[in-house]
C-alpha positions as CSV (number, residue, x, y, z in Angstrom):
1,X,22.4,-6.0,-23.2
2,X,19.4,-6.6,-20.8
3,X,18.2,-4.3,-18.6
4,X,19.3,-6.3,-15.4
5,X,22.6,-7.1,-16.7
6,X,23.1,-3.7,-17.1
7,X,21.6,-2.1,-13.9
8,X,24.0,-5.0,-12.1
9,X,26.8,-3.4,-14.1
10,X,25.5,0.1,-13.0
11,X,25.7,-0.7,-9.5
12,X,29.3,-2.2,-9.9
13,X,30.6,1.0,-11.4
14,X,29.0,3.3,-8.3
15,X,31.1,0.6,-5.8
16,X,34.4,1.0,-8.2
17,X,33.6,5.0,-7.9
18,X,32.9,4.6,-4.2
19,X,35.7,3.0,-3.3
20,X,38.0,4.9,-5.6
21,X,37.0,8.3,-4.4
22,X,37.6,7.1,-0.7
23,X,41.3,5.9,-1.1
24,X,42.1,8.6,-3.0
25,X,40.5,10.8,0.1
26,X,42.7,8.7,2.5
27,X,45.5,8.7,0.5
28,X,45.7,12.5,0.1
29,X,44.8,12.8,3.7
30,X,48.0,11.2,4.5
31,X,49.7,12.8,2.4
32,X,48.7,16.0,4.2
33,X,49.2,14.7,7.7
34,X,45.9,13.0,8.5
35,X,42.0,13.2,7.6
36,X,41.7,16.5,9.6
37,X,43.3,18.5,7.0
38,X,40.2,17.4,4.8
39,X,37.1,19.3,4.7
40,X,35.4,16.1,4.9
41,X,35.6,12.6,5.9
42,X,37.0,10.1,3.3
43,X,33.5,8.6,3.4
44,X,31.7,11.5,2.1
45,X,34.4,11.7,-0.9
46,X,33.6,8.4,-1.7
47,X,29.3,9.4,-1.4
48,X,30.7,12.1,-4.0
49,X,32.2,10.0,-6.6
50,X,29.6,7.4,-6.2
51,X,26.8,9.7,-6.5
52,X,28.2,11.5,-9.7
53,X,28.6,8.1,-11.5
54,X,25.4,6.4,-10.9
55,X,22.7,9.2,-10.3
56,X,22.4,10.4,-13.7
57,X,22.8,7.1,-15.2
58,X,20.2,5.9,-13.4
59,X,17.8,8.7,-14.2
60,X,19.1,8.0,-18.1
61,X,18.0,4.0,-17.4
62,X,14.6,4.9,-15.7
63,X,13.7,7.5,-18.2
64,X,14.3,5.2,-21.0
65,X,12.6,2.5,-19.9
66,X,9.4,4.5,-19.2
67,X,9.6,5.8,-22.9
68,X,11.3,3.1,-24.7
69,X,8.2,0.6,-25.4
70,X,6.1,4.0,-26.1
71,X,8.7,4.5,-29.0
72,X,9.2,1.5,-30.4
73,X,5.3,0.6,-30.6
74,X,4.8,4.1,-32.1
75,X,7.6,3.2,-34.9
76,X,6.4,0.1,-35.4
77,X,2.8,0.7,-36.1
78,X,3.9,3.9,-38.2
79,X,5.4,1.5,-40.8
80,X,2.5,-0.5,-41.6
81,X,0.2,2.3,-41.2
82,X,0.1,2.1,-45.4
83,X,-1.7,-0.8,-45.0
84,X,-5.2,-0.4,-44.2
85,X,-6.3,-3.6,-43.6
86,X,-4.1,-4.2,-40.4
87,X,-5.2,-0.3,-38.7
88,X,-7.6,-1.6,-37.0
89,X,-7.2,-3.4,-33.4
90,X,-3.9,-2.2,-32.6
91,X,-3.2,-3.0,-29.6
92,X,-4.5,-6.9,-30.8
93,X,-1.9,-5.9,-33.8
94,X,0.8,-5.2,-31.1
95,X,0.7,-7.4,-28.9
96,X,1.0,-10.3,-32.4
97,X,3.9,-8.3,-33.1
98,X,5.6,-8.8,-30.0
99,X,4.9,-12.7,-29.7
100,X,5.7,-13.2,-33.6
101,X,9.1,-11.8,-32.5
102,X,9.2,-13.5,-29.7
103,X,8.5,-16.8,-31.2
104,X,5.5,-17.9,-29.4
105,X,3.0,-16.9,-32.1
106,X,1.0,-20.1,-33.3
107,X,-0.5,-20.0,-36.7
108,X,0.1,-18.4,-40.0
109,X,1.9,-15.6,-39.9
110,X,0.8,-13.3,-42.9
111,X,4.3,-11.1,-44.7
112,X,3.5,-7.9,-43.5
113,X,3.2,-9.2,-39.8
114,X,6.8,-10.9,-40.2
115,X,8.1,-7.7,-41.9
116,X,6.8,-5.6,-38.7
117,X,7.8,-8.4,-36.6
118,X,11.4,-8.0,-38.0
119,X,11.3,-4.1,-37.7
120,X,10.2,-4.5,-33.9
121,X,13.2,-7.1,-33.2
122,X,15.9,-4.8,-35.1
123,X,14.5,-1.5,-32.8
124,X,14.5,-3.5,-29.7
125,X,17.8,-4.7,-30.2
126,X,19.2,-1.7,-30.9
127,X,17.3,0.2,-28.2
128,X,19.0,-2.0,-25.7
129,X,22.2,-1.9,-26.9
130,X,22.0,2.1,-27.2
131,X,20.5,2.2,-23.7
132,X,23.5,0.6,-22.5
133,X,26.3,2.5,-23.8
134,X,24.7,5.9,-22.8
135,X,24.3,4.3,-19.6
136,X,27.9,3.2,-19.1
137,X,29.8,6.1,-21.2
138,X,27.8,8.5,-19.0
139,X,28.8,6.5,-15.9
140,X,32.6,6.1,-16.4
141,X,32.9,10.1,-17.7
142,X,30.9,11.5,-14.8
143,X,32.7,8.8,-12.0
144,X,35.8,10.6,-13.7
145,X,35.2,13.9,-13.5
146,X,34.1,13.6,-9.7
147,X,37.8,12.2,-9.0
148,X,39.7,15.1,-11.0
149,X,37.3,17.1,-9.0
150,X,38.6,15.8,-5.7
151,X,40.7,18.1,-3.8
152,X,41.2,19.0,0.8
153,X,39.1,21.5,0.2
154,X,36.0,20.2,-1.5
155,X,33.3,20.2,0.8
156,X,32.3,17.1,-0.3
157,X,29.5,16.6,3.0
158,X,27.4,19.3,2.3
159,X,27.5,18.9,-1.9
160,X,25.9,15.0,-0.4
161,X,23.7,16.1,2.1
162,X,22.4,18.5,-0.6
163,X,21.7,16.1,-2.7
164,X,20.4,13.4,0.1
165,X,18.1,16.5,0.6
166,X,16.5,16.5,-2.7
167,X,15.9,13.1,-2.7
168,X,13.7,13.3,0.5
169,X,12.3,16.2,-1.0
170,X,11.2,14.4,-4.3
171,X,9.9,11.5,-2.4
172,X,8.0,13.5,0.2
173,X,6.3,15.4,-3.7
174,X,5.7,11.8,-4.3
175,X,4.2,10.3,-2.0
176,X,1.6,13.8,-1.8
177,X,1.4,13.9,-5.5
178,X,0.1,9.8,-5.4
179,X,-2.2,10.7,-3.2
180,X,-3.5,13.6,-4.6
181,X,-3.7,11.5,-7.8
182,X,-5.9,8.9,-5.9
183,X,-8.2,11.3,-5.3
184,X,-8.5,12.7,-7.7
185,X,-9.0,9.7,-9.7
186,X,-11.8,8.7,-7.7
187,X,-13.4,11.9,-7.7
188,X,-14.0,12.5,-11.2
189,X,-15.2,8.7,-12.4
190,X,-17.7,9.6,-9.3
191,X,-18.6,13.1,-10.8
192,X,-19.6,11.0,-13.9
193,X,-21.8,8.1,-11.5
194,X,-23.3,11.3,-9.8
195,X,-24.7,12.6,-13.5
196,X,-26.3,9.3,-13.3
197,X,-27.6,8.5,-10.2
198,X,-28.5,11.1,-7.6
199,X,-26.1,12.1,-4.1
200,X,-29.3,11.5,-2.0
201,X,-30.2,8.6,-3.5
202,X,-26.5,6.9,-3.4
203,X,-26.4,8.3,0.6
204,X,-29.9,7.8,1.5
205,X,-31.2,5.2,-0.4
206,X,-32.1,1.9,1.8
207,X,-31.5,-0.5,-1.3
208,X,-28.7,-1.8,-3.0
209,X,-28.8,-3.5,-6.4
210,X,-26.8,-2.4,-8.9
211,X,-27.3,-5.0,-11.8
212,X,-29.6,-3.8,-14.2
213,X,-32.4,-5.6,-14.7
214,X,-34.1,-7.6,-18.0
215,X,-37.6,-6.6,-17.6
216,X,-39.2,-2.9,-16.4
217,X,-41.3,-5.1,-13.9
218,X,-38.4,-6.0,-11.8
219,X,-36.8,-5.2,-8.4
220,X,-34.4,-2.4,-9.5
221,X,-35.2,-2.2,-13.6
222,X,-33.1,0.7,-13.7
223,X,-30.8,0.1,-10.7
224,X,-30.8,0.5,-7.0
225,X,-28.0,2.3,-5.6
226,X,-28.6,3.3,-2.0
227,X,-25.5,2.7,0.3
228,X,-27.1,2.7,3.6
229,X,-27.0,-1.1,3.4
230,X,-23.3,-1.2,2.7
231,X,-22.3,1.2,5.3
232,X,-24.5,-0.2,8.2
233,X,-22.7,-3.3,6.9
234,X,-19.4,-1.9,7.2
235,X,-20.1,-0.6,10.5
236,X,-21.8,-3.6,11.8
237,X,-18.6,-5.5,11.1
238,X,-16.0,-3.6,12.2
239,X,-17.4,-2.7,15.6
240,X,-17.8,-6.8,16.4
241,X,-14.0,-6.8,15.1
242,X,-12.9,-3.9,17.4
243,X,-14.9,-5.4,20.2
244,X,-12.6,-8.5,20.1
245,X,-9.2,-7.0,19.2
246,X,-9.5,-3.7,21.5
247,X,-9.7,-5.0,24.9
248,X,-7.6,-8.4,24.2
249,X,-5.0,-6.7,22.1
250,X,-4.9,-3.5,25.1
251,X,-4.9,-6.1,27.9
252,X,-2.4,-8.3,25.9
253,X,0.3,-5.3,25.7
254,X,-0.3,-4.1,28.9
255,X,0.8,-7.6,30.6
256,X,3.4,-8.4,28.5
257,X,5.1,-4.5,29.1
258,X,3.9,-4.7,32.7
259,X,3.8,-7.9,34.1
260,X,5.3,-10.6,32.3
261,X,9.0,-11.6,32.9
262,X,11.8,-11.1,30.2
263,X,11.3,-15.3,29.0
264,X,7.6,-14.9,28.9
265,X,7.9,-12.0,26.8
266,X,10.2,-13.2,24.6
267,X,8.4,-15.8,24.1
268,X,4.6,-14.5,23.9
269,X,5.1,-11.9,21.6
270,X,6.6,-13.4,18.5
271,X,3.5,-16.2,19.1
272,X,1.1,-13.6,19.3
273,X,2.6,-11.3,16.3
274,X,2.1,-14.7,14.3
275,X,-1.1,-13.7,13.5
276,X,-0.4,-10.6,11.7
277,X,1.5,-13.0,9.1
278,X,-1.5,-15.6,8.6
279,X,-3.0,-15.0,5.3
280,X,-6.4,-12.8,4.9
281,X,-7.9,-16.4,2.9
282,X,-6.9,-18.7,5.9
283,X,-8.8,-16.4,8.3
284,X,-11.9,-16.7,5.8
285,X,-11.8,-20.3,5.3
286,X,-11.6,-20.6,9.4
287,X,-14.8,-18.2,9.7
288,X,-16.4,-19.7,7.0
289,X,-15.6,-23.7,7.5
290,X,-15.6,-23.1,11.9
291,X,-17.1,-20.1,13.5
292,X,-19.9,-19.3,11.1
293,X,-21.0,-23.4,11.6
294,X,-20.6,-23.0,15.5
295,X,-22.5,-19.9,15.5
296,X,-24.9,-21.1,13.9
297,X,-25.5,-24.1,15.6
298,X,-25.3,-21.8,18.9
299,X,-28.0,-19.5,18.1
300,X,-30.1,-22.8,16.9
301,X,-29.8,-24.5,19.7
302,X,-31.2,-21.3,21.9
303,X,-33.8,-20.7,19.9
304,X,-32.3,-17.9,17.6
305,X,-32.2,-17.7,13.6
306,X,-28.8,-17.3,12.4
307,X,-28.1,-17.4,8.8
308,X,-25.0,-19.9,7.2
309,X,-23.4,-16.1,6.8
310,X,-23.2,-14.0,9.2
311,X,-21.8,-10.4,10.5
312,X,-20.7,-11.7,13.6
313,X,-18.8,-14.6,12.4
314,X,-16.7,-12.3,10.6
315,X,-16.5,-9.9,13.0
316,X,-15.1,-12.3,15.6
317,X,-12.5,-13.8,13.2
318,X,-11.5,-10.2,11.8
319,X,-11.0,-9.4,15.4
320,X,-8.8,-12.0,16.3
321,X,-6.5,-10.9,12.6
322,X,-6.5,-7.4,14.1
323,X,-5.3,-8.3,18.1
324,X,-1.5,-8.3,16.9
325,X,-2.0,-5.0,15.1
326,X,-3.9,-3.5,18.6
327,X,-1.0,-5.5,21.4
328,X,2.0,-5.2,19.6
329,X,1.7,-1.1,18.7
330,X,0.2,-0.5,22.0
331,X,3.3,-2.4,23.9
332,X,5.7,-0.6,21.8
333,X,4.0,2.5,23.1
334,X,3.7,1.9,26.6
335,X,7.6,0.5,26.8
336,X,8.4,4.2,25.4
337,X,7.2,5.5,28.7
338,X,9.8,7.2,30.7
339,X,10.5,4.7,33.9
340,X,10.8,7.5,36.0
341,X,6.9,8.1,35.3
342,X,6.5,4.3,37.1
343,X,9.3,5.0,39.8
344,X,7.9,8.4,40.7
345,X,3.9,6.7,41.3
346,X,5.5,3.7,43.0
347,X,7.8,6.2,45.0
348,X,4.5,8.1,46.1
349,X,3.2,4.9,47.5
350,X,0.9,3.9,43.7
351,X,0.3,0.0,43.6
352,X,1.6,-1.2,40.4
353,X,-2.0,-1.9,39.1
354,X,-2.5,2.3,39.9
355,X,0.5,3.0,38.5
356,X,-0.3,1.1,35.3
357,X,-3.9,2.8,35.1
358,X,-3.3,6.1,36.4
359,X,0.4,7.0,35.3
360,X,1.2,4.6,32.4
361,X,-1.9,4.4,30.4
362,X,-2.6,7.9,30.1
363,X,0.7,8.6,29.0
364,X,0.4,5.7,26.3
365,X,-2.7,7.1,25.7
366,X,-2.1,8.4,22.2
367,X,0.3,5.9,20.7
368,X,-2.8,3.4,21.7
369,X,-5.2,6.0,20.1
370,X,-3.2,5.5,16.6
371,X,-2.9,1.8,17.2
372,X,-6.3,1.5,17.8
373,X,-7.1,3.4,14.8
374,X,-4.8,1.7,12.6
375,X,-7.1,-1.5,13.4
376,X,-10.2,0.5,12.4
377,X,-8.9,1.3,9.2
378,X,-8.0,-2.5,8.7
379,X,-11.4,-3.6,9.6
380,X,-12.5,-1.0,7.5
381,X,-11.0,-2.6,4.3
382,X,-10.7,-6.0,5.1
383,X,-12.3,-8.0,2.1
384,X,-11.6,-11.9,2.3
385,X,-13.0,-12.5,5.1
386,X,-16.8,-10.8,4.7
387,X,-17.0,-12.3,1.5
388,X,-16.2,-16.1,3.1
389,X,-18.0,-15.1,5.8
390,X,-20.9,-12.3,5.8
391,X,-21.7,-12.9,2.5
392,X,-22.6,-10.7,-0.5
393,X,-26.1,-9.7,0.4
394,X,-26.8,-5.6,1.0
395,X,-29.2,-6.4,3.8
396,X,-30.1,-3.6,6.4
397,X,-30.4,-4.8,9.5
398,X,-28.8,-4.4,13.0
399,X,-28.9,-8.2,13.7
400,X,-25.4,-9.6,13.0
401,X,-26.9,-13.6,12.7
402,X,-27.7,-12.1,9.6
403,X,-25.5,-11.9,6.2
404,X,-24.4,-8.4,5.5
405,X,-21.7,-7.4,3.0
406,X,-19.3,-4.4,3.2
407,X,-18.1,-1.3,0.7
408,X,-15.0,-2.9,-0.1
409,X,-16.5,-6.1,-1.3
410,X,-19.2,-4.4,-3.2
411,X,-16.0,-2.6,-5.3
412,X,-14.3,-5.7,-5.7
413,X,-17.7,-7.7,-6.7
414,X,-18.8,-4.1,-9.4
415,X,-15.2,-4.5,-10.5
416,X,-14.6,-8.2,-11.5
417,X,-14.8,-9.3,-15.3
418,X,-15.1,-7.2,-18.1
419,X,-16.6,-4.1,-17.5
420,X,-16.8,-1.0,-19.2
421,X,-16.4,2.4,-17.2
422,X,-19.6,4.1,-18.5
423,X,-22.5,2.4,-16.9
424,X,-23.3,3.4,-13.3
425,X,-23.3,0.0,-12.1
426,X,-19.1,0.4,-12.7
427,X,-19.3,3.6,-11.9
428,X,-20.7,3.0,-8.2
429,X,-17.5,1.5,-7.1
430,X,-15.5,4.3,-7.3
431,X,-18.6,6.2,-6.0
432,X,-18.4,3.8,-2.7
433,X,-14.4,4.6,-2.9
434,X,-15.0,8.0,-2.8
435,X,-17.1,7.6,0.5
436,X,-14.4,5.0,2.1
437,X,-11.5,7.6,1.3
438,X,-14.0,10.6,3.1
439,X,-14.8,8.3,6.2
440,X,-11.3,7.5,6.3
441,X,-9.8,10.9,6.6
442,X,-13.1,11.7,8.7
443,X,-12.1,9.3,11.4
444,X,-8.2,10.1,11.1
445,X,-9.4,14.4,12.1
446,X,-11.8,13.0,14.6
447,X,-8.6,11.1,16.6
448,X,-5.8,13.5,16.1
449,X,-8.3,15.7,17.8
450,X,-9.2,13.7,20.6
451,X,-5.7,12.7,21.2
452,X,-4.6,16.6,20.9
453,X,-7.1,17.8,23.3
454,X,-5.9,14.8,25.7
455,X,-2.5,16.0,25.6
456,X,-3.0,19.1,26.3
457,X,-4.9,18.0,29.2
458,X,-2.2,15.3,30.4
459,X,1.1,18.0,29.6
């Protein structure tokens, strides 16, 4: 049986068990003279049923699927390990093993491949058809020990909520342990760039040119790795972005909560939270194919050099991306303003336009804070767009006519083709990762600070 098959059958079973365990609740509630007699509602005994028949099944299925393939490959390989001729390349040898048995192998197929072929269909098939009747036998018992567990006095609610409670508990370890993981990640393969290649020299260094070169003679024989370019890039880019999407996005949320009528709204904010769902690629082709031309053109035309590629070209069009990110958290924030903030200013004799910037705003002031920041991290790790747009060049410079490039499309540019994770030039990416994830957090401390201290003040 295939794994969806069965997880559909899996889910069937926990609805049988649900609804099983909640008519037999009602049922012995009336047999006792109605549901208050029952230490819990007839909804909970049905959670308790359910959750007895497909929790631990479920764990069963996800624990054998992560260890299943592990298995089988480890069998499989073990029985032509006597030959020594096919040791080598395993994972080549594996992965031949798997489309012989598939079918979709072209070629000749040697007799110790097809024997090893055959070995991997007979484990798989029985794998699957094990997996399925643990999965089901363990289902059906345990949905049938919850019923004969059933009774009035089974606190069936709490036994639920205890559960529910783990649950959160385990996903809360999660999501902390994936992060710490991240980090972690990053930090060592940077440990191993910094054996390389100096701290000062990565944070301090004015040029950028990882590729190692062919002759001693060249720019960067052994590899330029100062960051300064990338994060002046960075910079340069996102503040043009936030210059655009801050005041239009704040302005933008502040009529349509303040001033516009009910069919105005409803029909300017779904048009302006279109944006938020245009691709990352149409925005570059537009900056690349529109505004970097015009700007161009512009800056020609009044006597300025502007390069093909420039910062502010993608600036302006990641600043448009970002306004429904900026308007539509801010409004959300300042409709979550009590009203009887705005009656009590306009009952005090406060214009609305007062009201709005005296009374409203600062009690907005940090829902707007995060929104805003929320932006800055999305400039921060935009990609498409500088590299349609700003280009690929490390250039430092505080003219954005010119082409810049940013930290996250240096990573992806270090990153793409083969590489091997030993060389600094591979390295330096999760060096510049490293950095992103520190200025990241950085600017997170700086505005829950900032937006403590101002509530203090407003409270």
């Amino acid at each position: 049986m295939q794994t969806p098959t069965l997880f559909a059958l899996l889910l069937l079973l926990i609805l049988v068990a649900y609804g099983t365990g909640f008519r037999r609740a009602v049922s012995t509630a009336r047999s006792l003279g109605g549901v208050r007699n029952l230490a819990a509602l007839p909804s909970y005994y049905g959670l308790y049923t359910a959750l007895w028949c497909g929790l631990p099944a479920l764990i069963l299925l996800g624990a054998w699927l992560v260890f299943d393939d592990a298995i089988i490959r480890a069998m499989v390989l073990n029985s032509i390990a006597d030959k020594p001729e096919m040791i080598s390349g395993q994972n080549l040898l594996y992965a031949q093993i798997q489309n012989l048995a598939a079918g979709h192998l072209i070629g000749e197929k040697s007799p110790e491949l097809q024997s090893a072929a055959d070995y991997f269909s007979l484990l798989r098939s029985r794998s699957n058809n094990l997996q399925a009747f643990l999965s089901l036998v363990l289902a059906s018992g345990l949905a049938a020990f919850a019923l004969l567990r059933l009774s009035p006095k089974l606190r069936a609610r709490e036994k639920v909520e205890k559960v529910l409670r783990i649950a959160l508990i385990a996903c809360a370890c999660a999501a902390i342990l994936t992060t710490v993981g991240i980090l972690l990640s990053v930090l060592f393969e940077s440990l191993r760039f910094f054996q390389s290649v100096p701290v000062t020299e990565f944070l301090f260094g004015l040029h950028w040119s990882p590729q190692m070169a062919l002759r001693a003679d060249q720019v960067g024989s052994s590899g330029a790795f100062g960051a300064v370019p990338l994060f002046t890039g960075t910079l340069m880019v996102s503040a043009i972005a936030m210059f655009v999407a801050v005041p239009v996005g704040l302005m933008a949320a502040i009529y349509l909560a303040e001033y516009a009528s009910k069919r105005v709204r409803s029909l300017a904010k779904p048009i302006l939270e279109i944006l938020a769902g245009v691709p990352t690629v149409v925005y570059g082709f537009f900056a690349a194919l529109t505004v970097a031309p015009f700007i161009r053109d512009l800056a020609t035309s009044v006597g300025l050099e502007a390069s093909s590629e420039s910062a502010l070209a993608a600036g302006l069009v990641m600043g448009i991306m970002i306004i429904p990110f900026v308007s539509s958290l801010s409004d959300d924030v300042i409709n979550a303003v009590p009203q009887s903030l705005r009656d009590g200013a306009l009952g005090l004799g406060s214009t609305k336009s007062e009201t709005v910037r005296k009374v409203v705003i600062p009690a907005a002031l940090p829902g707007i804070v995060g929104g805003v920041l929320l932006a800055v991290s999305r400039a921060i790790g935009e990609t498409m767009i500088v590299v349609m747009a700003a280009g690929l060049a490390a250039n430092l410079t505080a003219n954005p006519l010119e082409s810049v490039t940013t930290v996250t499309v240096q990573i992806v540019t270090l990153l793409v083709g083969d590489q091997e994770f030993d060389s600094p030039k591979t390295l330096a990416a999760f060096a510049l990762g490293l950095m992103l994830f520190i200025s990241t957090l950085v600017l997170n401390f700086i505005a829950l600070h900032v937006v403590k201290k101002y509530r203090e003040q407003y409270d």
